[in-house]
KOLSEVEX-118943 format. One record per residue (C-alpha): residue number from 1; x, y, z; residue in one letter. Coordinates in Angstrom, 2 decimals. Example, Ala and Ser with C-alpha at 12.3 -4.5 7.8 and 13.67 -1.06 7.14 Angstrom:
2
ATOM   pos      east     north        up   code
ATOM     1     12.30     -4.50      7.80      A
ATOM     2     13.67     -1.06      7.14      S
This chain:
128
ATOM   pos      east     north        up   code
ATOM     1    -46.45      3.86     21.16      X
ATOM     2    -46.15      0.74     19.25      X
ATOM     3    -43.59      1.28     16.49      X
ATOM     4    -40.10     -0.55     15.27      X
ATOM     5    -36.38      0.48     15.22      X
ATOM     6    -34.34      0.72     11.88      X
ATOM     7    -33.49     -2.88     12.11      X
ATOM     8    -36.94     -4.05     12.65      X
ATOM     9    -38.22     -1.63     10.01      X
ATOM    10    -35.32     -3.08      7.57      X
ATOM    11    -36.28     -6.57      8.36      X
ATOM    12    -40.07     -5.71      7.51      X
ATOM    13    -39.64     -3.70      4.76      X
ATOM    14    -36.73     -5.42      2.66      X
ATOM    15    -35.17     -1.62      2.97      X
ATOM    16    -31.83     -2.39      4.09      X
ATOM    17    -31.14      0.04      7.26      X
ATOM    18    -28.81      2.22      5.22      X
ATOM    19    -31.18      2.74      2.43      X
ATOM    20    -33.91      3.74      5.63      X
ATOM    21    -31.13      6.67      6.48      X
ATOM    22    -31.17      7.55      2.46      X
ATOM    23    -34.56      8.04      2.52      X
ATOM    24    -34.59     10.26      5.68      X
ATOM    25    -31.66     11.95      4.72      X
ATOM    26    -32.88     13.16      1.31      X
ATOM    27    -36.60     14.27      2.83      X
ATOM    28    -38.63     11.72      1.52      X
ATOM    29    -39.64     10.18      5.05      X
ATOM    30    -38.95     11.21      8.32      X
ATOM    31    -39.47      8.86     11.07      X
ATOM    32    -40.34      9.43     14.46      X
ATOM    33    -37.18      9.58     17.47      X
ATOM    34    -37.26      8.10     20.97      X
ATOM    35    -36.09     10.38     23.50      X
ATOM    36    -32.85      8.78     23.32      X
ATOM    37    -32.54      9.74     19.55      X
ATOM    38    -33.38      6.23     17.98      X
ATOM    39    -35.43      6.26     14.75      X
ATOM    40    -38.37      4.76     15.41      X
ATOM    41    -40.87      3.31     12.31      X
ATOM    42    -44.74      3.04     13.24      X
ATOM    43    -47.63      1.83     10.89      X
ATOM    44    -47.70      5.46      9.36      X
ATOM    45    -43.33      5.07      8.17      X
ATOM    46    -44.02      1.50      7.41      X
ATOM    47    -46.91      2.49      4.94      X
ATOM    48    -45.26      5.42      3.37      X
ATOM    49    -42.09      2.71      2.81      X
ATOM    50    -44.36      0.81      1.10      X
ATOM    51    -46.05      2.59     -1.38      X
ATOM    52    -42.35      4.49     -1.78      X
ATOM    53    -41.60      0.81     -3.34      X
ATOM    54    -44.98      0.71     -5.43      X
ATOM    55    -44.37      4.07     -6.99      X
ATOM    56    -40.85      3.51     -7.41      X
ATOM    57    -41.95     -0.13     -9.03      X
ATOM    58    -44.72      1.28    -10.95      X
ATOM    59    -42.87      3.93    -12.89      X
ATOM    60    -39.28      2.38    -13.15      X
ATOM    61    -37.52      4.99    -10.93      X
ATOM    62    -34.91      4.76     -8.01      X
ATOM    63    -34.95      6.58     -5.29      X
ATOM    64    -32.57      9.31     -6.26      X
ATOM    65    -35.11     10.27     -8.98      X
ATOM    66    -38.00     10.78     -6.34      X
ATOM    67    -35.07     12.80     -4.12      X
ATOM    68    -34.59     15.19     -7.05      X
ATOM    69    -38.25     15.32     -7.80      X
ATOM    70    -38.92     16.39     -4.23      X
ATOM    71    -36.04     19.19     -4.74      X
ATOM    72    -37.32     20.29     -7.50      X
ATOM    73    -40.73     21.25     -5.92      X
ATOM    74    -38.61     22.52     -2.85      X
ATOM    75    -36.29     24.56     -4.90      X
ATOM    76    -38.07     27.32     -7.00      X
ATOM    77    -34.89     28.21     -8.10      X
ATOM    78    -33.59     25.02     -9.10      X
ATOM    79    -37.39     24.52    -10.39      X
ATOM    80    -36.90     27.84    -12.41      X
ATOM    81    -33.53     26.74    -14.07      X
ATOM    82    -34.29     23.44    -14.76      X
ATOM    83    -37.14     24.58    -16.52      X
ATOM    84    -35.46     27.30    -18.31      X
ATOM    85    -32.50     24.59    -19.22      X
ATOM    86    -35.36     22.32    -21.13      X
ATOM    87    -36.82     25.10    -23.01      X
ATOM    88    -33.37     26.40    -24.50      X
ATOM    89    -32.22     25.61    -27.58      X
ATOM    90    -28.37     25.71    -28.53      X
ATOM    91    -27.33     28.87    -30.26      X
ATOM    92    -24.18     28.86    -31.65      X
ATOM    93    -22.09     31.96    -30.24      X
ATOM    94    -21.88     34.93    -33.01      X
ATOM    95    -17.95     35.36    -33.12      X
ATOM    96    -18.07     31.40    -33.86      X
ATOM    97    -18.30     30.56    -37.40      X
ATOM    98    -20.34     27.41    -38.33      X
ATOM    99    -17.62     25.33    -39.30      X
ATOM   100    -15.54     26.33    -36.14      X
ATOM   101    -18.71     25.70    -33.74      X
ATOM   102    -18.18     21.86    -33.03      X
ATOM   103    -13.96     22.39    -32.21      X
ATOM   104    -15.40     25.29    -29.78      X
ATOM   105    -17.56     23.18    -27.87      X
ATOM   106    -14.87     20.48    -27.39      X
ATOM   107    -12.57     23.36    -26.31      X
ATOM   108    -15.13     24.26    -23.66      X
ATOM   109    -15.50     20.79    -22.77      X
ATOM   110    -11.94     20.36    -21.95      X
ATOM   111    -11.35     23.39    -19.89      X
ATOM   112    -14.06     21.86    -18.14      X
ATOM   113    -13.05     18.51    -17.63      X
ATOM   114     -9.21     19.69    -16.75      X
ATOM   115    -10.91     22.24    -13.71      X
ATOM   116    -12.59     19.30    -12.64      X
ATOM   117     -9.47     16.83    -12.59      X
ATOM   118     -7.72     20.12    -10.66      X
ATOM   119    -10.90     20.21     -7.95      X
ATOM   120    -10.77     16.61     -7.41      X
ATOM   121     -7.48     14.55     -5.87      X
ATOM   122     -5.57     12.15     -7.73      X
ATOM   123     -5.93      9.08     -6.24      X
ATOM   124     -2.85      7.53     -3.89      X
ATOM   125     -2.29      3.49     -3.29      X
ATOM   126     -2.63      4.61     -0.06      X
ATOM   127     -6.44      5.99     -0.74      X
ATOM   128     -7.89      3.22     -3.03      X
């Protein structure tokens, strides 16, 4: 079988070997293996890779958009909320008055952002 490893495939493509693995990794291609486990790109990979790059060109997208686009169809669930998230329109809650609706939200937005800041670590010197 005539086909070329991640470097060659790289060099061909302009896809730098990393962004190859990106692409696997998130569905959108899936190239062949050796028996010893190496990726390996034939003419099928190499056209795929480049009409990924056309359509990508063509409608101003990066590849995370296309990932998320394939997840969506994967994901009826994700599909389904998504879908319900565009159609909604904000209600303000009822035991929120009007004029007390806007210092609500920011409340809500805070809480947020402070469980976040607990989730995530505080960078060290030692970890930047």
């Amino acid at each position: 079988m005539d086909a070329l490893t991640i470097n060659e495939a790289a060099e061909t493509t302009g896809w730098s070997p990393r962004m190859l693995r990106y692409v696997e990794r998130v569905g959108l291609l899936e190239p062949k293996r050796s028996a010893a486990g190496y990726r390996l790109y034939g003419p099928a990979e190499l056209q795929r890779l480049r009409t990924l790059r056309e359509l990508l060109d063509e409608h101003d997208i990066g590849l995370s958009d296309l990932a998320f686009a394939l997840r969506l169809r994967r994901d009826g669930e994700l599909r389904q909320a998504t879908d319900a998230w565009f159609e909604a329109e904000a209600q303000r809650p009822e035991d929120v008055s009007s004029s007390d609706w806007l210092r609500f939200e920011q409340t809500k937005h805070e809480r947020l952002l402070a469980a976040l800041a607990r989730r995530i670590p505080t960078p060290t010197p030692e970890t930047v």
